[in-house]
mmCIF file as Biopython writes it, N, C-alpha, C and O atoms, coordinates in Angstrom:
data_model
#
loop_
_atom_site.group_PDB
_atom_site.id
_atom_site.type_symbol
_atom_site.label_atom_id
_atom_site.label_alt_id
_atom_site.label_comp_id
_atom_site.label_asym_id
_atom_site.label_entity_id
_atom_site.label_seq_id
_atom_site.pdbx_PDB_ins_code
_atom_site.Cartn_x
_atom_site.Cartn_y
_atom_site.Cartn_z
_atom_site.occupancy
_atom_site.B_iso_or_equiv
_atom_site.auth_seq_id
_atom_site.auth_asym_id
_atom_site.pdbx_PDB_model_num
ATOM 1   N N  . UNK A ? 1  ? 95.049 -82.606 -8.803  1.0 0.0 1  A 1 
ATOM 2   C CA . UNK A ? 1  ? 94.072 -82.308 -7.761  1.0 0.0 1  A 1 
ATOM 3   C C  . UNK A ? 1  ? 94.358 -80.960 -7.128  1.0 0.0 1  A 1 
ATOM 4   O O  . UNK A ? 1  ? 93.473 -80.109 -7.047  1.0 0.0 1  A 1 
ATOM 5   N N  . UNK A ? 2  ? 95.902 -80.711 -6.565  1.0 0.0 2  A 1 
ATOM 6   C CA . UNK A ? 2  ? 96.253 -79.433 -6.143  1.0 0.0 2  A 1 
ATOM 7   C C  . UNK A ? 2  ? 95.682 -78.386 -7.005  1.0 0.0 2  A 1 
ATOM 8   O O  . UNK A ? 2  ? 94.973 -77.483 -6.561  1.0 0.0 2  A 1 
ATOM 9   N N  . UNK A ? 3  ? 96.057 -78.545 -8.462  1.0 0.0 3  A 1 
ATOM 10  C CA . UNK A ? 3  ? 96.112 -77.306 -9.397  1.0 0.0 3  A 1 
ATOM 11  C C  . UNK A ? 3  ? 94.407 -77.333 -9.660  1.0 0.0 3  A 1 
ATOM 12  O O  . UNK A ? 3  ? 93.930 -76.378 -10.273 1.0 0.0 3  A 1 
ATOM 13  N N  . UNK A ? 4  ? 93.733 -78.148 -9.313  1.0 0.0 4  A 1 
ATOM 14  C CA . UNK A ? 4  ? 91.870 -77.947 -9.583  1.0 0.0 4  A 1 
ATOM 15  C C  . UNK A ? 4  ? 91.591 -76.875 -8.212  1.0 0.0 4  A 1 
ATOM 16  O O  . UNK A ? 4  ? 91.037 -75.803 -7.971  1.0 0.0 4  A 1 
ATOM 17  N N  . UNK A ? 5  ? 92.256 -77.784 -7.623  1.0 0.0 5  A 1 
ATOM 18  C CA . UNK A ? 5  ? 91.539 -76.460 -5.793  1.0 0.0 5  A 1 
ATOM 19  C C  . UNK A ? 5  ? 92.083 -75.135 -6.315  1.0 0.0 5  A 1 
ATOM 20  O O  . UNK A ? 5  ? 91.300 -74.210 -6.531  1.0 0.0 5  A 1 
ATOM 21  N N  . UNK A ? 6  ? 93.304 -75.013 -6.512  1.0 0.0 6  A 1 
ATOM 22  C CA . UNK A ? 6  ? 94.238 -73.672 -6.719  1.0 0.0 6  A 1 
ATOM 23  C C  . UNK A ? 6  ? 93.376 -72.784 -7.304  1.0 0.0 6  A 1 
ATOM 24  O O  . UNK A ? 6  ? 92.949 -71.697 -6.915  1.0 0.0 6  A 1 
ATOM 25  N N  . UNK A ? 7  ? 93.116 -73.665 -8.688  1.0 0.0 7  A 1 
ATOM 26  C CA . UNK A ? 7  ? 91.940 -72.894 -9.549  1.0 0.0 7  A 1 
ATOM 27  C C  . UNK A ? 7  ? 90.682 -71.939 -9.036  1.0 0.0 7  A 1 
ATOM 28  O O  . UNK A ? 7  ? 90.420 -70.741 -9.143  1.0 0.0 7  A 1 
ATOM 29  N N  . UNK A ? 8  ? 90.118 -72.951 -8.496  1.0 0.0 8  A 1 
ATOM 30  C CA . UNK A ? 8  ? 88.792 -73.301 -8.005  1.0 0.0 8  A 1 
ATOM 31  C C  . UNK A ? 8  ? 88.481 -71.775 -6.779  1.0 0.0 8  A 1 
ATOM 32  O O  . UNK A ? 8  ? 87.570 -70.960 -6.629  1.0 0.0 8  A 1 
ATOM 33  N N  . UNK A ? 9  ? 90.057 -72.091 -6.010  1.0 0.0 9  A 1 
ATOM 34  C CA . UNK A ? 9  ? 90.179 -70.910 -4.948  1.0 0.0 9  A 1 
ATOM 35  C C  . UNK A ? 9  ? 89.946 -69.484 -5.484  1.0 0.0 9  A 1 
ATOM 36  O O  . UNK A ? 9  ? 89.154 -68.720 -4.933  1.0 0.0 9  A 1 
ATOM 37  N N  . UNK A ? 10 ? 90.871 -69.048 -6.900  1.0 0.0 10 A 1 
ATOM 38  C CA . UNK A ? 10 ? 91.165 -68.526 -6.937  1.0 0.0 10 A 1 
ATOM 39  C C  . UNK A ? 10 ? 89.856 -67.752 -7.914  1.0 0.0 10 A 1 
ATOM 40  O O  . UNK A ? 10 ? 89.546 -66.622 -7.538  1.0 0.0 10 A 1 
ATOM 41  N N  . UNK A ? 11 ? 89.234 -68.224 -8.917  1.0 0.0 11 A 1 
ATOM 42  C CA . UNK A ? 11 ? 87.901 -68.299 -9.233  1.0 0.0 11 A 1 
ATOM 43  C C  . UNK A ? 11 ? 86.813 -68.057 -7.686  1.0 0.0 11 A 1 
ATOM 44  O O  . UNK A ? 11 ? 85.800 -67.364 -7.773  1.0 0.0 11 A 1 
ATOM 45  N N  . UNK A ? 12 ? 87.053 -68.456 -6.897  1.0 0.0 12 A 1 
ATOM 46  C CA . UNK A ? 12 ? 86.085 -67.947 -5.682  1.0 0.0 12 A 1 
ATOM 47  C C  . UNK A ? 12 ? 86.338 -66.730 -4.582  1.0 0.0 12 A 1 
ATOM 48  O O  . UNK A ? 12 ? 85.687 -66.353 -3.608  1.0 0.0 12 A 1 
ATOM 49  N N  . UNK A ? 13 ? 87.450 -66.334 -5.121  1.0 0.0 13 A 1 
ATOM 50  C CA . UNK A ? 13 ? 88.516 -65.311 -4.670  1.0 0.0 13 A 1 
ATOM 51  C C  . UNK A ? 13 ? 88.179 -64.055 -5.745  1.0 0.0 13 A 1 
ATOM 52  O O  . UNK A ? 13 ? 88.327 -62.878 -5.417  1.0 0.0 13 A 1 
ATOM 53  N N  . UNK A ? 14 ? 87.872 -64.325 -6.603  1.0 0.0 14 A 1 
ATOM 54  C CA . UNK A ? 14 ? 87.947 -63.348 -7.620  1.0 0.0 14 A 1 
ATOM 55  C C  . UNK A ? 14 ? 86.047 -63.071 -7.680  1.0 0.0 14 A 1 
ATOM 56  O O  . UNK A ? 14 ? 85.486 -62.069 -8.124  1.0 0.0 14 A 1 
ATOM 57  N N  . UNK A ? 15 ? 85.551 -64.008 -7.228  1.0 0.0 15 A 1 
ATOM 58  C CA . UNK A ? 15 ? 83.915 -63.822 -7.156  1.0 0.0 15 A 1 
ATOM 59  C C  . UNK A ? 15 ? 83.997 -63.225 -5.883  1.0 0.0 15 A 1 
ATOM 60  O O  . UNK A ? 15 ? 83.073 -62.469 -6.182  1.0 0.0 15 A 1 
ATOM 61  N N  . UNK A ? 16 ? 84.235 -62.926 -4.876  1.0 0.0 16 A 1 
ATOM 62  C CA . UNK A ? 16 ? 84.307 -62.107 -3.501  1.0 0.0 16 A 1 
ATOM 63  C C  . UNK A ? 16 ? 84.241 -61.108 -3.864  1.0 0.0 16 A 1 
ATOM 64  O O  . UNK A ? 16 ? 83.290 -60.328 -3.829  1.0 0.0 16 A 1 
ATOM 65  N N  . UNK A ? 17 ? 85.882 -60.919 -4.520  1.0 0.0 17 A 1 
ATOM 66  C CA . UNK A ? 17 ? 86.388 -59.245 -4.661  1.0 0.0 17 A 1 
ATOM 67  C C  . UNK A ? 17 ? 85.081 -58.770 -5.809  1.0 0.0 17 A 1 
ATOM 68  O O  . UNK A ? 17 ? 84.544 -57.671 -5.676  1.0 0.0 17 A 1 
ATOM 69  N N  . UNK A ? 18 ? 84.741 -59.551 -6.713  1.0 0.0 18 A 1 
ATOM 70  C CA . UNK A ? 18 ? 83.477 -58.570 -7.560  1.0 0.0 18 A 1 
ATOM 71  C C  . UNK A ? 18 ? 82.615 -58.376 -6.857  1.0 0.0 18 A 1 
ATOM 72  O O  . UNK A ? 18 ? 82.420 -57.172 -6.693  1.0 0.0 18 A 1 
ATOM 73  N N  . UNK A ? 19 ? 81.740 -59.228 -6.148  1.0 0.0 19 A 1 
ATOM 74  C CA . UNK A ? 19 ? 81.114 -59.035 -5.086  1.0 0.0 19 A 1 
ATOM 75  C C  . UNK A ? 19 ? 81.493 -57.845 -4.123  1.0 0.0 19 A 1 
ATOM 76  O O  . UNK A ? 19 ? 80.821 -56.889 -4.510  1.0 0.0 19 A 1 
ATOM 77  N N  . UNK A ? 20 ? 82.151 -57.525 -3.201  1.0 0.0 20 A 1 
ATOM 78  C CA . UNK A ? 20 ? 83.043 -56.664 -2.832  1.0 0.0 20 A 1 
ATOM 79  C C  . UNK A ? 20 ? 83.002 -55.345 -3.596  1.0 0.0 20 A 1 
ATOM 80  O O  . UNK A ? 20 ? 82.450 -54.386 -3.057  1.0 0.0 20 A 1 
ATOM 81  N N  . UNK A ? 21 ? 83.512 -55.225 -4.743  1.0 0.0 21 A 1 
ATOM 82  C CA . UNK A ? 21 ? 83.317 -53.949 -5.850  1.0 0.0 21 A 1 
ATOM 83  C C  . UNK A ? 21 ? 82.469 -53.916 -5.693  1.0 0.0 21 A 1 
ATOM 84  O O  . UNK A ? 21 ? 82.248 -53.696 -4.503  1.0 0.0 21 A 1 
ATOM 85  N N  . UNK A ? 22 ? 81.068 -54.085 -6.654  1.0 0.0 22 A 1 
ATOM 86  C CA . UNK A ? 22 ? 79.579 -54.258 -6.462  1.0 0.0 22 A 1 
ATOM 87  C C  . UNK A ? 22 ? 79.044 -53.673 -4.864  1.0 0.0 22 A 1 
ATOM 88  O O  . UNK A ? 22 ? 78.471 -52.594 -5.012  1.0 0.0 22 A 1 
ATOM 89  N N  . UNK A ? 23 ? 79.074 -53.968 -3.884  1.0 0.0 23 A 1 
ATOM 90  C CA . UNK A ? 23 ? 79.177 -53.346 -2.718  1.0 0.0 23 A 1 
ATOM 91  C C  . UNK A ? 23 ? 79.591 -51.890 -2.606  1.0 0.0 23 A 1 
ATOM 92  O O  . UNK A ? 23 ? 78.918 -50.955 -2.170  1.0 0.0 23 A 1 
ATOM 93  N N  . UNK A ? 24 ? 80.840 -51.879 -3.089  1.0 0.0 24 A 1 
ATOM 94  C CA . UNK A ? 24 ? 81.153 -50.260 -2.536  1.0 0.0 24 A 1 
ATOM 95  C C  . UNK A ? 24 ? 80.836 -49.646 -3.905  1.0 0.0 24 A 1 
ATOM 96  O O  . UNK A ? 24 ? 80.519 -48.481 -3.666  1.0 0.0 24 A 1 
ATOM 97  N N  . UNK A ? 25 ? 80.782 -49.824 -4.962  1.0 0.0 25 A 1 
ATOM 98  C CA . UNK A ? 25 ? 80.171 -49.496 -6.205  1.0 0.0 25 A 1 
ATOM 99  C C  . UNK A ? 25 ? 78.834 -48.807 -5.674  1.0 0.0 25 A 1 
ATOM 100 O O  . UNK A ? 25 ? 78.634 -47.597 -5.779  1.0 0.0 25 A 1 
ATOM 101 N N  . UNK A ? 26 ? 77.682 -49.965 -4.924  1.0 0.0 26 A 1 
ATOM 102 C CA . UNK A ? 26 ? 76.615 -49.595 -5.317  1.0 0.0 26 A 1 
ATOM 103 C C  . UNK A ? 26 ? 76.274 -48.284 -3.556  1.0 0.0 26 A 1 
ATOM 104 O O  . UNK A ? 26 ? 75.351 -47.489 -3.377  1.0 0.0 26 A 1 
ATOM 105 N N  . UNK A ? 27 ? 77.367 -48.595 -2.717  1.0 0.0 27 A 1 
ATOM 106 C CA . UNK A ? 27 ? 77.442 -47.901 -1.679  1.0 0.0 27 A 1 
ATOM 107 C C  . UNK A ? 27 ? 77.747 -46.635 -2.269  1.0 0.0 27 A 1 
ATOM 108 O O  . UNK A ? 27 ? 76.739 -45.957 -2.473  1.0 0.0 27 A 1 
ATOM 109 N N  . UNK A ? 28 ? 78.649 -46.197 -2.549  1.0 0.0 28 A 1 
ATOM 110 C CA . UNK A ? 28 ? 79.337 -44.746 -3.439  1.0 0.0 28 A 1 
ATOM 111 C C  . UNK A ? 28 ? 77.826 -43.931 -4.111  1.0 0.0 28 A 1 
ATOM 112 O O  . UNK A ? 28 ? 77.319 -42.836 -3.863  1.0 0.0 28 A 1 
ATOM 113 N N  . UNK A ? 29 ? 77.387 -45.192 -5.169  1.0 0.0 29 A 1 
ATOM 114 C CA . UNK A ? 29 ? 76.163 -44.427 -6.042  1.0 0.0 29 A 1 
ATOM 115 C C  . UNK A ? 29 ? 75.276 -44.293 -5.116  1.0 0.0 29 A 1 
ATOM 116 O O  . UNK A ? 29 ? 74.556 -43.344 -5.426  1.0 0.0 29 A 1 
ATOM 117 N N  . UNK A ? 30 ? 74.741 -45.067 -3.476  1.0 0.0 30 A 1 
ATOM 118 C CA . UNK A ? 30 ? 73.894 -44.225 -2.470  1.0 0.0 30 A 1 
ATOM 119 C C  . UNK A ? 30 ? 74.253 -43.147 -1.429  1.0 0.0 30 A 1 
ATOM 120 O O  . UNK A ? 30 ? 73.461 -42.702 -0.599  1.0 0.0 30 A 1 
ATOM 121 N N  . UNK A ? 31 ? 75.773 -42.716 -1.597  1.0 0.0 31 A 1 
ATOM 122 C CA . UNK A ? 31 ? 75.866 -41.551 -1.039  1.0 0.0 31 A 1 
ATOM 123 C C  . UNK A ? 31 ? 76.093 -40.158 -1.656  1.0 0.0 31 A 1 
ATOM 124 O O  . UNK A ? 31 ? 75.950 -39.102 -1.040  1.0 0.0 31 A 1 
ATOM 125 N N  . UNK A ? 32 ? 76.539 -40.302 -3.207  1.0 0.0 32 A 1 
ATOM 126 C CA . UNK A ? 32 ? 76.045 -39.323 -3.972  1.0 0.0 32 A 1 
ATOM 127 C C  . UNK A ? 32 ? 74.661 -39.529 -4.590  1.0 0.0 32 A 1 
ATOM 128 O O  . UNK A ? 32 ? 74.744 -39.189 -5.770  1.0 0.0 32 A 1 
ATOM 129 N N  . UNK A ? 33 ? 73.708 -39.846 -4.364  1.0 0.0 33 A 1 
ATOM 130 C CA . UNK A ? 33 ? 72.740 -39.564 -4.099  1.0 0.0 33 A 1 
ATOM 131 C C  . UNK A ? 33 ? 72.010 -38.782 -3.025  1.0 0.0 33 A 1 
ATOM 132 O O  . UNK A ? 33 ? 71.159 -37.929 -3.275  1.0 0.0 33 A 1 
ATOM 133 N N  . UNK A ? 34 ? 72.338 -39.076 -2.021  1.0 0.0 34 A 1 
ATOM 134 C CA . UNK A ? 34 ? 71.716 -38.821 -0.385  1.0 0.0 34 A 1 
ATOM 135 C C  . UNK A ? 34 ? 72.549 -37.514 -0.622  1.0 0.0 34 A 1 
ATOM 136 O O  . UNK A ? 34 ? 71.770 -36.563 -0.560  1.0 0.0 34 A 1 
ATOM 137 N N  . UNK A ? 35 ? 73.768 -37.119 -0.858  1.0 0.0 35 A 1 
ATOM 138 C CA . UNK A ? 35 ? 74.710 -35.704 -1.588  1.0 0.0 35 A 1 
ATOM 139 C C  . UNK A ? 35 ? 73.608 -35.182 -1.863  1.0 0.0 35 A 1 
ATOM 140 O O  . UNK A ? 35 ? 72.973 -34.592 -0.989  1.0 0.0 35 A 1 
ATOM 141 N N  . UNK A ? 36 ? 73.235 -35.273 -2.911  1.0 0.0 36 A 1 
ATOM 142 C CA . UNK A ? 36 ? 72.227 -34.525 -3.851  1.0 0.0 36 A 1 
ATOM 143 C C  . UNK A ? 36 ? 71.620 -33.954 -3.345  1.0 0.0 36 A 1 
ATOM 144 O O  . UNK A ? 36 ? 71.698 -32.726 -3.333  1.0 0.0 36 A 1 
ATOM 145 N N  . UNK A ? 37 ? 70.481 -34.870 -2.514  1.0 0.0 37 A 1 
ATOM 146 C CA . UNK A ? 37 ? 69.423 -34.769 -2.075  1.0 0.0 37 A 1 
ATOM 147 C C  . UNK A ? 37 ? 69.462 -33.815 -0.831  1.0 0.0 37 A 1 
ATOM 148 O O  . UNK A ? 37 ? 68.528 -33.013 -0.834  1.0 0.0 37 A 1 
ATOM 149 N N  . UNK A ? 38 ? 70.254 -33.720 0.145   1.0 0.0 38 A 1 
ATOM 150 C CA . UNK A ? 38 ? 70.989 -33.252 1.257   1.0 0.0 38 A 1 
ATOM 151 C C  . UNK A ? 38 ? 71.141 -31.371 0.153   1.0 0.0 38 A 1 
ATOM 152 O O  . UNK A ? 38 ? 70.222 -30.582 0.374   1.0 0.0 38 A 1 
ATOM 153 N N  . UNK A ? 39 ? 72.023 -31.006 -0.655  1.0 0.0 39 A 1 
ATOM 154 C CA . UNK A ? 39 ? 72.524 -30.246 -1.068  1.0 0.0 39 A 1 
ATOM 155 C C  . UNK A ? 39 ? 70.665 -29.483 -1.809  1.0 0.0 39 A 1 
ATOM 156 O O  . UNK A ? 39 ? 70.279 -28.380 -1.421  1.0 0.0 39 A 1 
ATOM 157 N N  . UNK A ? 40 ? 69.865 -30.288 -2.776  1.0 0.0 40 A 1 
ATOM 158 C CA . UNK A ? 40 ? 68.583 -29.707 -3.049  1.0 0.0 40 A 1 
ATOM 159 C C  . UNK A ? 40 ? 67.837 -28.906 -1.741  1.0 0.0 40 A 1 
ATOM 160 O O  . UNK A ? 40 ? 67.162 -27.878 -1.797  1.0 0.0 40 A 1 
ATOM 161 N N  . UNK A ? 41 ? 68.236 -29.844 -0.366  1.0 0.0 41 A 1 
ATOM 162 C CA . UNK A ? 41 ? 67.272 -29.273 0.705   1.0 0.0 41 A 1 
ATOM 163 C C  . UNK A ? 41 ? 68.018 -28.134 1.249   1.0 0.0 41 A 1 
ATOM 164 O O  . UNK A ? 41 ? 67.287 -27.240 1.676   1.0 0.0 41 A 1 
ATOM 165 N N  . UNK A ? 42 ? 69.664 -27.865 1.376   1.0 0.0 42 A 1 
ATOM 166 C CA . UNK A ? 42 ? 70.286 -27.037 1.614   1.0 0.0 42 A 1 
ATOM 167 C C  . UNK A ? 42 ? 70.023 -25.410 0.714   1.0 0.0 42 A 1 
ATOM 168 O O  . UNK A ? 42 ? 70.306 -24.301 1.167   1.0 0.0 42 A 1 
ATOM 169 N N  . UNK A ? 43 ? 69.293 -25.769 -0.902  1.0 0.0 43 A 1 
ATOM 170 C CA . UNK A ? 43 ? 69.395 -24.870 -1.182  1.0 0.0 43 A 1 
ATOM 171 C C  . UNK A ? 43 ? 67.725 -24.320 -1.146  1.0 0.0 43 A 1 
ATOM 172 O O  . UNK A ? 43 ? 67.422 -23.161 -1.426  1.0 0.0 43 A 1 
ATOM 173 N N  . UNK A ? 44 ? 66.798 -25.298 -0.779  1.0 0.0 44 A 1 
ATOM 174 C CA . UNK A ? 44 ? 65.364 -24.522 -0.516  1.0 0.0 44 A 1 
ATOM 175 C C  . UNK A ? 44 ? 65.827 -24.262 0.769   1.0 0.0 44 A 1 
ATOM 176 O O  . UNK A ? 44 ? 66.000 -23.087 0.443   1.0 0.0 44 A 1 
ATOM 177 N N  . UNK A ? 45 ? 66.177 -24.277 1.900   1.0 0.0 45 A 1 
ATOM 178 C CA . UNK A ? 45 ? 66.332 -23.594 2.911   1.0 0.0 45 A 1 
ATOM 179 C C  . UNK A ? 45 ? 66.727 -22.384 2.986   1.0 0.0 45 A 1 
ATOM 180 O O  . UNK A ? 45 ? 66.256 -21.539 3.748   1.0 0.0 45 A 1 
ATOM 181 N N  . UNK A ? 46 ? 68.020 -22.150 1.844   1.0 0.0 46 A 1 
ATOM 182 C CA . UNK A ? 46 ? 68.284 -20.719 1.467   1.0 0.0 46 A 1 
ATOM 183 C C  . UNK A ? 46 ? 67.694 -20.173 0.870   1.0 0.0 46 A 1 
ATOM 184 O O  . UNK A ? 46 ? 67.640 -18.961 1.074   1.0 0.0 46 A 1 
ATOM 185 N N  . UNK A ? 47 ? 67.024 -20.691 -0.065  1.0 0.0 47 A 1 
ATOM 186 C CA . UNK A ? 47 ? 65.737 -19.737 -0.969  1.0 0.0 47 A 1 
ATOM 187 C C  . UNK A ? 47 ? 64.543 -19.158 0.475   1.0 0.0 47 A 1 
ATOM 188 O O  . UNK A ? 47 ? 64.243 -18.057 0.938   1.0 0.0 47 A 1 
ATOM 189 N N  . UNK A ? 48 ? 64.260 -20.198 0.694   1.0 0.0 48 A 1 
ATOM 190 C CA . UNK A ? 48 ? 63.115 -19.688 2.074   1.0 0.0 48 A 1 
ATOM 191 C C  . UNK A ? 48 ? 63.698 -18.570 3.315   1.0 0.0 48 A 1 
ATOM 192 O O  . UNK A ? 48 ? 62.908 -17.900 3.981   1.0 0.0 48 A 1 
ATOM 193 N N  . UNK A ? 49 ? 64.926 -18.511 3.462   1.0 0.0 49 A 1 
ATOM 194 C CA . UNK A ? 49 ? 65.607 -17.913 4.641   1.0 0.0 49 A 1 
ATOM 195 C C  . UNK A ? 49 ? 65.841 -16.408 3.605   1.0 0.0 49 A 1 
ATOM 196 O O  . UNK A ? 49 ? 66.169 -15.346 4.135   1.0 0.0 49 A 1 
ATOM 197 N N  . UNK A ? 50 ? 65.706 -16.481 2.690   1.0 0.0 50 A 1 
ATOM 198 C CA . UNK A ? 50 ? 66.010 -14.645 1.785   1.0 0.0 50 A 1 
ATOM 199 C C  . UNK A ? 50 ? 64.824 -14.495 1.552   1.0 0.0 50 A 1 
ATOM 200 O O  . UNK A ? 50 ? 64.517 -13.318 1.739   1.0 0.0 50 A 1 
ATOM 201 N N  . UNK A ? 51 ? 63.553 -15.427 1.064   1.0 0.0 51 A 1 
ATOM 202 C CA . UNK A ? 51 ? 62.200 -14.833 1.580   1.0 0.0 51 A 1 
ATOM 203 C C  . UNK A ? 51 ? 62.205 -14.273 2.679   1.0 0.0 51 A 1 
ATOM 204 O O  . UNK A ? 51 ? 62.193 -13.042 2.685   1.0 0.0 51 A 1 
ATOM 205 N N  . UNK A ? 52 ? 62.223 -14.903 3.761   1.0 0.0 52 A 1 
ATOM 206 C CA . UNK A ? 52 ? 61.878 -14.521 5.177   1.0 0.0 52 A 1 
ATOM 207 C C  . UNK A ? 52 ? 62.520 -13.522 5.634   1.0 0.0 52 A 1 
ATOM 208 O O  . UNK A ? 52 ? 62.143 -12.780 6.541   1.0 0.0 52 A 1 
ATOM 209 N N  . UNK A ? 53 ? 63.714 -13.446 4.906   1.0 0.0 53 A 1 
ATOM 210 C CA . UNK A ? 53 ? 64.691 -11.951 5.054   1.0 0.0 53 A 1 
ATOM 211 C C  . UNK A ? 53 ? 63.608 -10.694 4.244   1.0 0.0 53 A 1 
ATOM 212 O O  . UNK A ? 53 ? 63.029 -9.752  4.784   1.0 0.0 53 A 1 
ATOM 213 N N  . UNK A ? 54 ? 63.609 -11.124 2.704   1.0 0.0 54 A 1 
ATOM 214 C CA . UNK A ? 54 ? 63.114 -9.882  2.141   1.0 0.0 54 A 1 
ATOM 215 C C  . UNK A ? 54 ? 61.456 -9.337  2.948   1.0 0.0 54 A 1 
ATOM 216 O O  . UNK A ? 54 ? 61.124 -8.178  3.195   1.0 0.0 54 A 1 
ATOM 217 N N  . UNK A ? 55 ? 60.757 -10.456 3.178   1.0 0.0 55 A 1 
ATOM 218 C CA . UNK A ? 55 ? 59.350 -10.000 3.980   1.0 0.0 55 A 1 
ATOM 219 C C  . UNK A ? 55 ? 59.471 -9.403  5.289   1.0 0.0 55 A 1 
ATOM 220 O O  . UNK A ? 55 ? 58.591 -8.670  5.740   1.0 0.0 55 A 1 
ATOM 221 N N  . UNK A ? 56 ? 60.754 -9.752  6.048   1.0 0.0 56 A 1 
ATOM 222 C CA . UNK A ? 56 ? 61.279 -8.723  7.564   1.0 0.0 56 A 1 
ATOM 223 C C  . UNK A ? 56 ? 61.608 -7.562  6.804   1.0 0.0 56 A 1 
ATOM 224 O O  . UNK A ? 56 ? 60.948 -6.549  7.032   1.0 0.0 56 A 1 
ATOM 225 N N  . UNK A ? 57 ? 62.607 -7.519  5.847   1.0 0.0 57 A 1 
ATOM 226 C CA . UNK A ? 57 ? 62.547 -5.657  5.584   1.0 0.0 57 A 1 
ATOM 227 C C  . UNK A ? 57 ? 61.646 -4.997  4.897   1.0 0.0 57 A 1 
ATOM 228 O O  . UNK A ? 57 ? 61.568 -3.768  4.927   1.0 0.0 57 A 1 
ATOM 229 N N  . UNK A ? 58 ? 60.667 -5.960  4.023   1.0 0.0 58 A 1 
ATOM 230 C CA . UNK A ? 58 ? 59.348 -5.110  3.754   1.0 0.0 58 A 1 
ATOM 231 C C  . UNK A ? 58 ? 58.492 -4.365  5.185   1.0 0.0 58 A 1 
ATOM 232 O O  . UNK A ? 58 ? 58.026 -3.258  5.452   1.0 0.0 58 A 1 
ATOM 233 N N  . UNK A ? 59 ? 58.590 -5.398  5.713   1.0 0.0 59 A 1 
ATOM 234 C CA . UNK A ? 59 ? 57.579 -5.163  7.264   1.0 0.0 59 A 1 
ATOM 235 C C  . UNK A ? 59 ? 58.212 -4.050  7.839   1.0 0.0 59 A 1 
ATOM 236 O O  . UNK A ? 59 ? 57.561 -3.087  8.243   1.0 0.0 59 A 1 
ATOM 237 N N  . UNK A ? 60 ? 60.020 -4.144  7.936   1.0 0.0 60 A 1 
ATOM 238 C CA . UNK A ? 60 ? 60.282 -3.145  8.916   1.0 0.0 60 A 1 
ATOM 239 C C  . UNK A ? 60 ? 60.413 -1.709  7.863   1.0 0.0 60 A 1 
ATOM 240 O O  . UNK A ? 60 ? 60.440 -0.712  8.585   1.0 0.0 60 A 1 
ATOM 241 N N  . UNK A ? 61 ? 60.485 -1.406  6.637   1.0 0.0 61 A 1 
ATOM 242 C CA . UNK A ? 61 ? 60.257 -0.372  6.460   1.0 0.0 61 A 1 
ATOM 243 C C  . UNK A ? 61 ? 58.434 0.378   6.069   1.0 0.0 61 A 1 
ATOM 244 O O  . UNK A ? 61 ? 58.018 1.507   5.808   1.0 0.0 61 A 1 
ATOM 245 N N  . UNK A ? 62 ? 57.834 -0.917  6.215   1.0 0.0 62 A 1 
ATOM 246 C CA . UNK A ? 62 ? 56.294 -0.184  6.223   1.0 0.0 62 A 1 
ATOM 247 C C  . UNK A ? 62 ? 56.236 -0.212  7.842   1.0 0.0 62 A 1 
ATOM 248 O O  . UNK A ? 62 ? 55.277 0.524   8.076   1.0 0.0 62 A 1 
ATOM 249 N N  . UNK A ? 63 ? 56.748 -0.667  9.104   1.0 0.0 63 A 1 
ATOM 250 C CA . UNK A ? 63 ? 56.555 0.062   10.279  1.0 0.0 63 A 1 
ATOM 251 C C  . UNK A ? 63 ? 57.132 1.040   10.552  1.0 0.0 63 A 1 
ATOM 252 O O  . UNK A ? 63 ? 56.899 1.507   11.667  1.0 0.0 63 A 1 
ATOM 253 N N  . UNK A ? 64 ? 58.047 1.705   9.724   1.0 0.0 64 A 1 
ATOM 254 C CA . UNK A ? 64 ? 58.945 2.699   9.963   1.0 0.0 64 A 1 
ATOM 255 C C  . UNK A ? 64 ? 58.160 3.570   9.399   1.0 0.0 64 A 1 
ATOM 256 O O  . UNK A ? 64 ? 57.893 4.614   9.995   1.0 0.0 64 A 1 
ATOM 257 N N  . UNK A ? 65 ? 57.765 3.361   8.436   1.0 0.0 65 A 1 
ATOM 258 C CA . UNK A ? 65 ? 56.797 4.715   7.908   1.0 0.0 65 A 1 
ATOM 259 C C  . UNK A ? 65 ? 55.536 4.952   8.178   1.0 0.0 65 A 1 
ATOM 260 O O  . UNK A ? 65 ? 54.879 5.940   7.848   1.0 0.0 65 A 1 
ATOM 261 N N  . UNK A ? 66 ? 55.076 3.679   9.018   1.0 0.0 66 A 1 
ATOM 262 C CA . UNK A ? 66 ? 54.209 4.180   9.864   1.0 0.0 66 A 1 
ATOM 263 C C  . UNK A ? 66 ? 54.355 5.097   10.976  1.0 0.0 66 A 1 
ATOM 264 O O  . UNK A ? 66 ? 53.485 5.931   11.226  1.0 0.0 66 A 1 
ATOM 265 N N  . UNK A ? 67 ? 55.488 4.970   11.699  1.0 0.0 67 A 1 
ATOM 266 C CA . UNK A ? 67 ? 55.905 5.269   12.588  1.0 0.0 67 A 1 
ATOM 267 C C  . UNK A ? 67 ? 56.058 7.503   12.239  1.0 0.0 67 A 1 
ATOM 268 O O  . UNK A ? 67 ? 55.786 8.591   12.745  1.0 0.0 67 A 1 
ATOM 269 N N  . UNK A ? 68 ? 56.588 6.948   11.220  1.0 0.0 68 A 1 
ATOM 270 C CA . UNK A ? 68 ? 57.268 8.735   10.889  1.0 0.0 68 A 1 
ATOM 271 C C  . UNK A ? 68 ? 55.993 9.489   10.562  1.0 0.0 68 A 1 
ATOM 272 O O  . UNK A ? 68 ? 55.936 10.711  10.424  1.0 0.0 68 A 1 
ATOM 273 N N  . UNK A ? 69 ? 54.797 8.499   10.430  1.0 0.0 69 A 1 
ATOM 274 C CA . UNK A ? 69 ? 53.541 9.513   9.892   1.0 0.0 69 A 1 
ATOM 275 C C  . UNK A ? 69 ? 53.032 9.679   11.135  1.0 0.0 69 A 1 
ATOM 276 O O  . UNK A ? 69 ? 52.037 10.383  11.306  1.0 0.0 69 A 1 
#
């Protein structure tokens, strides 16, 4: 009877901890994701911020040469 529970425990002990894995398994694969996704928006922000750079020094050297005419 002891050695059936022992079993039994230890079989329901071992279904936790997979359970458990499975958890931080599937936790891990949703934060390199949200990574990703986080890092894609990090890099259109920099693409858009060197637009917005290169169209300020277009502007400021066509007001400058307005200026000198």
């Amino acid at each position: 009877m002891l050695e059936s529970e022992l079993a039994e425990a230890k079989v329901q002990g071992k279904a936790v901890r997979n359970s458990r894995t499975d958890k931080i398994n599937m936790l891990k694969r949703e934060l390199d994701t949200e990574k990703i996704k986080v890092e894609h928006l990090k890099n259109q922000y920099f693409h858009k911020l060197l637009v917005c750079n290169e169209i300020y020094m277009f502007c400021k050297i066509v007001i400058t040469r307005k200026c000198v005419d």
